[in-house]
C-alpha positions as a Markdown table, in Angstrom:
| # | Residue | x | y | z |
|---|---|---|---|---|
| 1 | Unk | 45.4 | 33.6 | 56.1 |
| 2 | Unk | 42.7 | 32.7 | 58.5 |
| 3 | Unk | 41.1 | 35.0 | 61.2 |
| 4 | Unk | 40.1 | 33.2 | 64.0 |
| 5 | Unk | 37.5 | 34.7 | 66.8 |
| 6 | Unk | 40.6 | 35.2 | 69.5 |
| 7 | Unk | 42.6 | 37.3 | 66.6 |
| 8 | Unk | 39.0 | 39.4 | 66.3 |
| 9 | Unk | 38.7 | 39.6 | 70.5 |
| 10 | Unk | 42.3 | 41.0 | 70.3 |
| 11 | Unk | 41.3 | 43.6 | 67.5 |
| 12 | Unk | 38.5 | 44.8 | 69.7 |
| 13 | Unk | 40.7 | 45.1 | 72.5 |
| 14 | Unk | 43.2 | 47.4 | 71.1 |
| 15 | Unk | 40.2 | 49.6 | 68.7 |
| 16 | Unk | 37.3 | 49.5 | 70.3 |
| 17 | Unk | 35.9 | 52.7 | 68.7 |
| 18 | Unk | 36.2 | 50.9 | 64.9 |
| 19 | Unk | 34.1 | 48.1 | 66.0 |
| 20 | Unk | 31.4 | 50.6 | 67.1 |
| 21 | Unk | 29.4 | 52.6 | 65.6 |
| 22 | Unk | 30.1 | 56.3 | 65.5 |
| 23 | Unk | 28.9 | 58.2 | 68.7 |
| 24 | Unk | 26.6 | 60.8 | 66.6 |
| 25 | Unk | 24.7 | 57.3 | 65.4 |
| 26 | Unk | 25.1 | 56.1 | 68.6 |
| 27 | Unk | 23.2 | 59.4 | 70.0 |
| 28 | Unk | 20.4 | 59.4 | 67.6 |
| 29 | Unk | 19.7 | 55.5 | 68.4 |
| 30 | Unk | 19.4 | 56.7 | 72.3 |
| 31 | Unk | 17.5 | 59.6 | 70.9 |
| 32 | Unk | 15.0 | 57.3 | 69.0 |
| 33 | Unk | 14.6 | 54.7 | 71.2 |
| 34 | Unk | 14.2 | 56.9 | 74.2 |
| 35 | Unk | 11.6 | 59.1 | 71.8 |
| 36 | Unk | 9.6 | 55.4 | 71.0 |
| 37 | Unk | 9.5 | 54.3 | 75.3 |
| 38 | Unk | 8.5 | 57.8 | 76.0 |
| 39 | Unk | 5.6 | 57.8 | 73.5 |
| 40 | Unk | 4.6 | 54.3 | 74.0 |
| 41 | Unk | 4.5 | 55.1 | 77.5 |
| 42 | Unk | 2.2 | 58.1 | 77.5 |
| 43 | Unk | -0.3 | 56.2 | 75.6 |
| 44 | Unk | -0.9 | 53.3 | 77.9 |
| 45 | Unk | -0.9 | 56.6 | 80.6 |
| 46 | Unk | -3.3 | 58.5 | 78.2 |
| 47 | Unk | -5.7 | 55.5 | 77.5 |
| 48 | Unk | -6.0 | 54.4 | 80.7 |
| 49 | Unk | -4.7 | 50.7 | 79.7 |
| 50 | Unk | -4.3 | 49.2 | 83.7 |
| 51 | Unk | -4.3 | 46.1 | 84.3 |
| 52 | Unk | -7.2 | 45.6 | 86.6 |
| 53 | Unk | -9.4 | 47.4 | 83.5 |
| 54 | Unk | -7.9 | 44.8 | 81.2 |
| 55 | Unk | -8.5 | 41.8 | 83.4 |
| 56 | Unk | -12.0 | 43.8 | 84.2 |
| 57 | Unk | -12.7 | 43.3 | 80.2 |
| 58 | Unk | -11.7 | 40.2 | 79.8 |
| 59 | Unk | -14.5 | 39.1 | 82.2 |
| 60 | Unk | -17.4 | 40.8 | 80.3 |
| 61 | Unk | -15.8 | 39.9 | 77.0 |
| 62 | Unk | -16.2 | 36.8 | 78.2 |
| 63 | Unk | -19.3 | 37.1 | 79.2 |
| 64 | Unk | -20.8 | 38.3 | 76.0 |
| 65 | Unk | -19.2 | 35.2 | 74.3 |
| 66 | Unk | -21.4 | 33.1 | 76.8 |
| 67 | Unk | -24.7 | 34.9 | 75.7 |
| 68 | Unk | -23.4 | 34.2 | 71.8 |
| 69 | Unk | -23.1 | 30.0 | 72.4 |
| 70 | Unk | -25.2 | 28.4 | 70.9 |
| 71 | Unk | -25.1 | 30.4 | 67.9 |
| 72 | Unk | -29.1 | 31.3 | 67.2 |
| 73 | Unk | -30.9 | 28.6 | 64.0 |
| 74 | Unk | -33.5 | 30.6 | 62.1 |
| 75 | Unk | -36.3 | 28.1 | 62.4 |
| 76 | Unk | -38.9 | 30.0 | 59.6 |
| 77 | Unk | -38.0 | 31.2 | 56.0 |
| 78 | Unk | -39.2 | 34.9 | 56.6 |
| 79 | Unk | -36.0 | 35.4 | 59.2 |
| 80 | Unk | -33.6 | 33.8 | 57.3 |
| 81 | Unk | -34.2 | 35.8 | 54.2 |
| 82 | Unk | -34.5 | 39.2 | 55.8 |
| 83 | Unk | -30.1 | 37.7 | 56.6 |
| 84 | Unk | -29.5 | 36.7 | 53.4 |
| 85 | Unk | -30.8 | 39.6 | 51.9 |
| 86 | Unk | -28.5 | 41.8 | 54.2 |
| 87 | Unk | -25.7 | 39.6 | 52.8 |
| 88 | Unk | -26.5 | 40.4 | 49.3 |
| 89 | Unk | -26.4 | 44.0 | 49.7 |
| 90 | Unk | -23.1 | 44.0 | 51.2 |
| 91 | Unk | -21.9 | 41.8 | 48.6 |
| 92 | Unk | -23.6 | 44.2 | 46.0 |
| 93 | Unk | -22.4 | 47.1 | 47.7 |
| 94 | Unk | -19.0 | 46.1 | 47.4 |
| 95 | Unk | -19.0 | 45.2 | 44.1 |
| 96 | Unk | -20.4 | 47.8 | 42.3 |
| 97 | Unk | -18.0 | 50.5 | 44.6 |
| 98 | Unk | -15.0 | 49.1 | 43.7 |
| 99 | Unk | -16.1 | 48.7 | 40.0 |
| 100 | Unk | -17.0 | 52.6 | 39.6 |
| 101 | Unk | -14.4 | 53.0 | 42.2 |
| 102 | Unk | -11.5 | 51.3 | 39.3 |
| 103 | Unk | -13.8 | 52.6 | 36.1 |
| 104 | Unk | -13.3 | 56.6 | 37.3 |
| 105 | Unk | -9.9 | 55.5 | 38.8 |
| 106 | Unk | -7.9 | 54.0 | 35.2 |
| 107 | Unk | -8.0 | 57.1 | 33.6 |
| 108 | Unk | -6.8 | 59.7 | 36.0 |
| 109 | Unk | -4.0 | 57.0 | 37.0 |
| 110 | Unk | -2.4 | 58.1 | 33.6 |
| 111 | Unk | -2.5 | 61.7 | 34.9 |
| 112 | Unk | -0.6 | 61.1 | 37.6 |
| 113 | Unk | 2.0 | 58.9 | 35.9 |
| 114 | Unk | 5.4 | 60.1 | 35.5 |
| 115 | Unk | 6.1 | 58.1 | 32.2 |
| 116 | Unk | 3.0 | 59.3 | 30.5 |
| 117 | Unk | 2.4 | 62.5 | 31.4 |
| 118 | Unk | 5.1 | 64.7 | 31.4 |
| 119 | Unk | 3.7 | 67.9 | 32.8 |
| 120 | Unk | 4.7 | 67.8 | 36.6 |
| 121 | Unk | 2.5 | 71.1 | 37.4 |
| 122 | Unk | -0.5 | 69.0 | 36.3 |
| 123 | Unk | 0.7 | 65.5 | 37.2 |
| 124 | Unk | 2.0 | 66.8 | 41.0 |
| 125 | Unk | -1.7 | 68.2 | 41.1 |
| 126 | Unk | -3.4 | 65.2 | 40.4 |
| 127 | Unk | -0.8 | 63.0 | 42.8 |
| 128 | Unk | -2.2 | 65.5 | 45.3 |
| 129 | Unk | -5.9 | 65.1 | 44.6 |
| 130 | Unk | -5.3 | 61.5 | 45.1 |
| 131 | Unk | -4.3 | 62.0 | 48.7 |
| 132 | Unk | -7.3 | 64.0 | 49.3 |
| 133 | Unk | -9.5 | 61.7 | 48.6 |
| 134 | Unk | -8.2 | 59.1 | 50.1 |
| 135 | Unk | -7.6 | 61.3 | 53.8 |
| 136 | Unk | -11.1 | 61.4 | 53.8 |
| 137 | Unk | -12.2 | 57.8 | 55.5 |
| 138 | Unk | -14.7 | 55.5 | 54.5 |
| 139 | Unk | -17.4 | 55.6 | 57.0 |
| 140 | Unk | -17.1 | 59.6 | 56.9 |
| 141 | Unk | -17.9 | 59.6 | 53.3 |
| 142 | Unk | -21.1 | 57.4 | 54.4 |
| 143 | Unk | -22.3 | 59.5 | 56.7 |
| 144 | Unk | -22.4 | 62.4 | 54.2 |
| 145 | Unk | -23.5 | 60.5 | 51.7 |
| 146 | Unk | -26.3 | 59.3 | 54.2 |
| 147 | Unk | -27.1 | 62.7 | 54.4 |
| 148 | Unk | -27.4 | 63.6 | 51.1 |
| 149 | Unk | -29.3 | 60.7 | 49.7 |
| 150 | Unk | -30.8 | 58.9 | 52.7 |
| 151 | Unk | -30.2 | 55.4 | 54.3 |
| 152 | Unk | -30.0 | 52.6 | 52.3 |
| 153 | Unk | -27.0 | 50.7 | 49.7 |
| 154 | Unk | -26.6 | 54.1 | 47.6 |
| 155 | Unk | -24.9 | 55.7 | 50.2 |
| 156 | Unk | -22.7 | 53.1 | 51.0 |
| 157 | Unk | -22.2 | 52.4 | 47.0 |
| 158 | Unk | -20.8 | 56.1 | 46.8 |
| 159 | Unk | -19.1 | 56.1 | 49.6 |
| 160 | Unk | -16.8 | 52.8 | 48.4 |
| 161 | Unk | -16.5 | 54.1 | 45.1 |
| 162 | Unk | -15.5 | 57.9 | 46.0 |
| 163 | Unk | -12.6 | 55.9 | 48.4 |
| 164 | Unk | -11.8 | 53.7 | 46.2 |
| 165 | Unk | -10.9 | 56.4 | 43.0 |
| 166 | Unk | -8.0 | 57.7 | 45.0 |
| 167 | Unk | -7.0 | 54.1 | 46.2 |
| 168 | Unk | -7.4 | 52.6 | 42.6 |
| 169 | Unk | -5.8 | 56.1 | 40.5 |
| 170 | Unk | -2.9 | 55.9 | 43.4 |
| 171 | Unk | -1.8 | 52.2 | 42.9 |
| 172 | Unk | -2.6 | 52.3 | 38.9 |
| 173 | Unk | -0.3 | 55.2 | 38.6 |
| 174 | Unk | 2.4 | 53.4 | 40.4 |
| 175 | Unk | 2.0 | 50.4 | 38.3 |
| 176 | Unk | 2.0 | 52.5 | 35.2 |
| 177 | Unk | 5.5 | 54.3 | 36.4 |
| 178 | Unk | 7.1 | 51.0 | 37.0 |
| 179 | Unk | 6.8 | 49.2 | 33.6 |
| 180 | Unk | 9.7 | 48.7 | 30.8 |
| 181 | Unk | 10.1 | 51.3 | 28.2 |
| 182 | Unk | 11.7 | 48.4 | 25.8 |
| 183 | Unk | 8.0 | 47.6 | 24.3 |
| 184 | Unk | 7.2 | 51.0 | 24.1 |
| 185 | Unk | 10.4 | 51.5 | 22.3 |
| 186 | Unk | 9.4 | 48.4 | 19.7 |
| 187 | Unk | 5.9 | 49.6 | 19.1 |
| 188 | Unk | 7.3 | 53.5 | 18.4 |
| 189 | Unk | 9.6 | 51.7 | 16.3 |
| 190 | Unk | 7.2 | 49.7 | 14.4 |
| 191 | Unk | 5.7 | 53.2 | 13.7 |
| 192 | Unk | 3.1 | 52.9 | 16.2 |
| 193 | Unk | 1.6 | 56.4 | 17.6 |
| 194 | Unk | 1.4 | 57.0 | 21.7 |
| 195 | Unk | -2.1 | 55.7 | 22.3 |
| 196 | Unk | -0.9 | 52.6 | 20.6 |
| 197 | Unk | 2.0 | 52.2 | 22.5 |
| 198 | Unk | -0.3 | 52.3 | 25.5 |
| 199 | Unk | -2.4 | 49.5 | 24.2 |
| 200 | Unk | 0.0 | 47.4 | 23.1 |
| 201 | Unk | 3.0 | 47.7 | 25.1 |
| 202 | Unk | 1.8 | 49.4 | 28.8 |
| 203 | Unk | -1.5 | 47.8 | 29.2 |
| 204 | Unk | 0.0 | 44.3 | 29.0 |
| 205 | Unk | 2.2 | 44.2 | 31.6 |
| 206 | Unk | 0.3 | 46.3 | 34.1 |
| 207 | Unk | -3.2 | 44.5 | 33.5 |
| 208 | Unk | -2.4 | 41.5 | 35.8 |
| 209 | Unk | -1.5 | 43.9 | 38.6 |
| 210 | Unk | -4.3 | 46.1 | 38.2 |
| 211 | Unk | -6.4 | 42.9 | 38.1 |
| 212 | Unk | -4.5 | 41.9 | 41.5 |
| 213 | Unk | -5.6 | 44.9 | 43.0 |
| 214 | Unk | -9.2 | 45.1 | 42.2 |
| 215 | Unk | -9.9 | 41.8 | 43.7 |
| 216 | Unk | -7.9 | 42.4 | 46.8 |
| 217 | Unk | -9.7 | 46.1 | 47.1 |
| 218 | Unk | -13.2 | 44.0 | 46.5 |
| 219 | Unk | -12.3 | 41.5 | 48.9 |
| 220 | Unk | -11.4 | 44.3 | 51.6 |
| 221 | Unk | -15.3 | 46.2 | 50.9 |
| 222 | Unk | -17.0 | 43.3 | 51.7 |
| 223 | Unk | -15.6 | 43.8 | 54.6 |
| 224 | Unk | -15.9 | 47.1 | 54.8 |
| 225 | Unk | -19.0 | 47.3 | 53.8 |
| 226 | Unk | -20.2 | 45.4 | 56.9 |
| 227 | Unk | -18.9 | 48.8 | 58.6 |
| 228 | Unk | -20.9 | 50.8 | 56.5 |
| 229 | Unk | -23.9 | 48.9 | 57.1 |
| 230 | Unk | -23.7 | 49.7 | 60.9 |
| 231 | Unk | -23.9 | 53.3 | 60.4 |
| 232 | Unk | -27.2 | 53.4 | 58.4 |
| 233 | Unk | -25.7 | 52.8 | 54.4 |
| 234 | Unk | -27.8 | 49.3 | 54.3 |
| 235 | Unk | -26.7 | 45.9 | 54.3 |
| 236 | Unk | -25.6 | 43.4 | 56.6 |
| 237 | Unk | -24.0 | 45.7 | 59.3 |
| 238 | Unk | -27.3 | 47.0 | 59.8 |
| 239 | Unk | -28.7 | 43.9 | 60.8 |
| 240 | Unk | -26.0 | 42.7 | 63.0 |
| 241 | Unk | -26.0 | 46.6 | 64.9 |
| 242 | Unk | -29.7 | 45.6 | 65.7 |
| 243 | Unk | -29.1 | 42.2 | 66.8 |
| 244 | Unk | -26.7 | 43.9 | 69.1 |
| 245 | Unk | -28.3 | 47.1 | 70.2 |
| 246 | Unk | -31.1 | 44.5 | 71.2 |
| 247 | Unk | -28.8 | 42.2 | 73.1 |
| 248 | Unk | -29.4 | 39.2 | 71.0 |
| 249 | Unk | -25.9 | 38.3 | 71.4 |
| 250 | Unk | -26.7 | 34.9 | 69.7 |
| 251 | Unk | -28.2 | 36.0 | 66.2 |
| 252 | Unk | -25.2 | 38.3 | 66.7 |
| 253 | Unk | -22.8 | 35.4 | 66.4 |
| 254 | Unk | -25.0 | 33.7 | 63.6 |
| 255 | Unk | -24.6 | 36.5 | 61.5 |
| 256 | Unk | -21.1 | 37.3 | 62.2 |
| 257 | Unk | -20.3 | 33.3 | 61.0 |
| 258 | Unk | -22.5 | 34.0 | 58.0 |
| 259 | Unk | -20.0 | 37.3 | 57.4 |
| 260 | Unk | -17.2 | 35.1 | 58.2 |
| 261 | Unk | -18.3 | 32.3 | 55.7 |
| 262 | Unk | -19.2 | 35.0 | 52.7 |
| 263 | Unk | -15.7 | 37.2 | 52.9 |
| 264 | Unk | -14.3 | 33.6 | 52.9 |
| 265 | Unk | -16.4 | 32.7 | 49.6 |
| 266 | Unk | -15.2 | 35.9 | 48.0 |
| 267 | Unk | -11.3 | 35.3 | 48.6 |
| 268 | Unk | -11.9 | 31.8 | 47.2 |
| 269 | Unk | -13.2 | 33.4 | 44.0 |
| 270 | Unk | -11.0 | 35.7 | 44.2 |
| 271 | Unk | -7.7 | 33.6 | 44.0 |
| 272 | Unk | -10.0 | 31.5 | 41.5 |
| 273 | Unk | -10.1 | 34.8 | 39.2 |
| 274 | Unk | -6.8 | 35.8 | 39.4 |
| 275 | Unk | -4.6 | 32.7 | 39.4 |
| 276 | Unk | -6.9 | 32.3 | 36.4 |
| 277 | Unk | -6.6 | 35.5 | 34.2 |
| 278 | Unk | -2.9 | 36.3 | 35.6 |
| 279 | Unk | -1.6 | 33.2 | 34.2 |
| 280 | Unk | -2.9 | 33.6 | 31.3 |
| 281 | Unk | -1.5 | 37.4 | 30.7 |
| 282 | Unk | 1.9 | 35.7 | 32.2 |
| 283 | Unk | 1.9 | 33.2 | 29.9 |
């Protein structure tokens, strides 16, 4: 038997209430919808978003875009350097934070793994110190961190790193929890202790995603670490703050290209890397 539309328009007709939804879910939809316009409307109020002050920014936005065109040329060696230099510390920067960062990070992720450790008083605690860590923001870790050890890379180094151990033990720990217990089960079968069935049958299949996530965590610093540079932690960001502070909106745009052009660099690599290595572990 075939329903056609005018048989459905003639069931509506005569039951209305069973093609619609029941009036408690109909009340909390009004309730949520009403919530999210009431909300969204007190923050344009709140943040003063008019439209003359937007159409007002606009015009010094674009503005500031005419003082960047044409992007500055470094005409002597000396300049140029003093950049590239910059560049390399951010690079550096973010490589050697996210390394420590995943180093400190691969063993507490087994703490806080349901699968391997079994004792939820410690495990639970350790979930929990993960979340501290990573409430506390970047750039706040850098300015303590500036504090304690001065301006320069090392601050922005720790900061990355100290970030990046609750990131890193977080998403490791997830990983860990979401492998297959059938190779455990072989290599305990085979007579193989715990640490080995670790080795042999956990670290396989979680090694291409912890791979994934470094290099998308490293590609993120770079970025980051522009911030960081800004605030006095060395690096890049420090040099493009000046350029900006000194209204020399040109340079400004030269080194945000050069920015553009190295986080670019580092997700070519990056996919280079991983279609590389995860291939291999898939195959």
């Amino acid at each position: 038997m075939t329903i056609t539309a005018t048989d459905i328009a003639r069931a509506k007709a005569r039951m209305p209430e069973a093609f619609r939804a029941p009036l408690p879910v109909r009340l909390r939809r009004i309730a949520l919808w009403t919530g999210f316009g009431l909300l969204f409307g007190y923050c344009l109020w709140a943040f003063n978003f008019a439209p003359a002050r937007i159409v007002e920014g606009i015009g010094r936005l674009g503005n500031v875009l005419g003082f960047m065109f044409p992007p500055h040329v470094w005409d002597n060696w000396e300049d140029f350097a003093e950049v590239l230099n910059g560049l390399g510390e951010t690079l550096a920067m973010a490589f050697l934070g996210t390394v420590l960062g995943a180093v400190f990070a691969f063993p507490l992720s087994f703490l806080g793994a349901k699968n391997i450790n079994r004792l939820s008083f410690l495990r639970l605690g350790v979930r929990r110190g993960y979340d501290v860590i990573r409430a506390v923001e970047t750039l706040i870790l850098a300015l303590i961190f500036i504090r304690a050890f001065g301006l320069g890379p090392l601050a922005g180094i720790l900061a990355i790193a100290v970030s990046e151990i609750g990131t890193f033990a977080k998403l490791f720990s997830e990983a860990i929890e979401n492998t297959s217990e059938r190779p455990v089960d072989g290599v305990r079968a085979a007579g193989g202790s715990r640490l080995q069935s670790i080795r042999y049958a956990i670290l396989p299949q979680v090694n291409p995603v912890l791979l994934s996530v470094i290099l998308y965590n490293f590609e993120s610093n770079v970025r980051s670490g522009t911030i960081l540079g800004i605030v006095g932690a060395g690096g890049i960001g420090f040099l493009l703050s000046d350029r900006i502070s000194a209204y020399r909106w040109d340079e400004a745009w030269s080194i945000i290209f050069l920015i553009i052009a190295m986080v670019y660099l580092v997700d070519w690599l990056s996919g280079l890397i991983r279609s590389r290595f995860i291939g291999t572990w898939n195959a």
